[in-house]
C-alpha positions, 0 to 999 in steps of 0.5 A, a space after each residue: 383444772 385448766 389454767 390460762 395466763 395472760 397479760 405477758 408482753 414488752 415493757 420498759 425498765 421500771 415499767 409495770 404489768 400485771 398477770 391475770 389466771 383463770 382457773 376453769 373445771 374442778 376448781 373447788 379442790 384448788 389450794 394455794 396459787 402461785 406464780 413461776 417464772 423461767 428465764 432464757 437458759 435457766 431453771 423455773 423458780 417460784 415468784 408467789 404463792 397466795 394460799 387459800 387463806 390469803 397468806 402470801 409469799 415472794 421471793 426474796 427478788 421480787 419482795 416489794 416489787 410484785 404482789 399476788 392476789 386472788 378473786 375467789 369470785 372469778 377464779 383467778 389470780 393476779 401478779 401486779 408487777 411493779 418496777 420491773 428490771 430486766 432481769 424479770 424477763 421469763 415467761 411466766 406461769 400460773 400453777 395451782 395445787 389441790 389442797 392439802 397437797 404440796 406439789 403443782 399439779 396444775 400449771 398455765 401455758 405461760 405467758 412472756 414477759 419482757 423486760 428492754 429498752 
């Protein structure tokens, strides 16, 4: 499985982006989706999770700001990213997980997004 991100760049305090991920090779073995992010200086943290059956989960930082959602049809995911702080910059990855399993073994090449005036 190959994913590519896209969709990073510059953008001002209470502006929006959104991520796109595009899943090639053996996608029929892929779960759950998500989303990490890691900032300059700290560890990556999980932003969003969509599973297979569209449940979705966020981190208590983005809850209400940012949505992840998946088009099944075209093998990618997304992250709507809405009135984004300066505390959102981090490059951004896409990461997938074959069913049934609990750990990311796919991950993008990760995408910058930054958050400045």
């Amino acid at each position: 499985v190959q994913l590519q991100a896209s969709g990073g760049g510059l953008v001002q305090p209470g502006g929006s982006l959104r991520l796109s991920c595009a899943a090639s090779g053996s996608i029929s073995s892929i779960g759950a989706l998500a989303w990490y992010r890691q900032a300059p200086g700290k560890q990556r943290e999980s932003v969003a999770t969509i599973t297979t059956g569209g449940s979705t989960y966020y981190a208590a930082s983005v809850k209400g700001r940012f949505t992840i959602s998946r088009d099944n049809a075209k093998n990618t995911v997304y992250l709507q990213m809405n009135s984004l702080k300066v505390e959102d910059t981090a490059v951004y990855y896409c990461a997938a997980r074959d069913s049934g399993s609990i750990q990311y073994r796919y991950w993008g090449q990760g995408t910058l997004v930054t958050v400045s005036s």
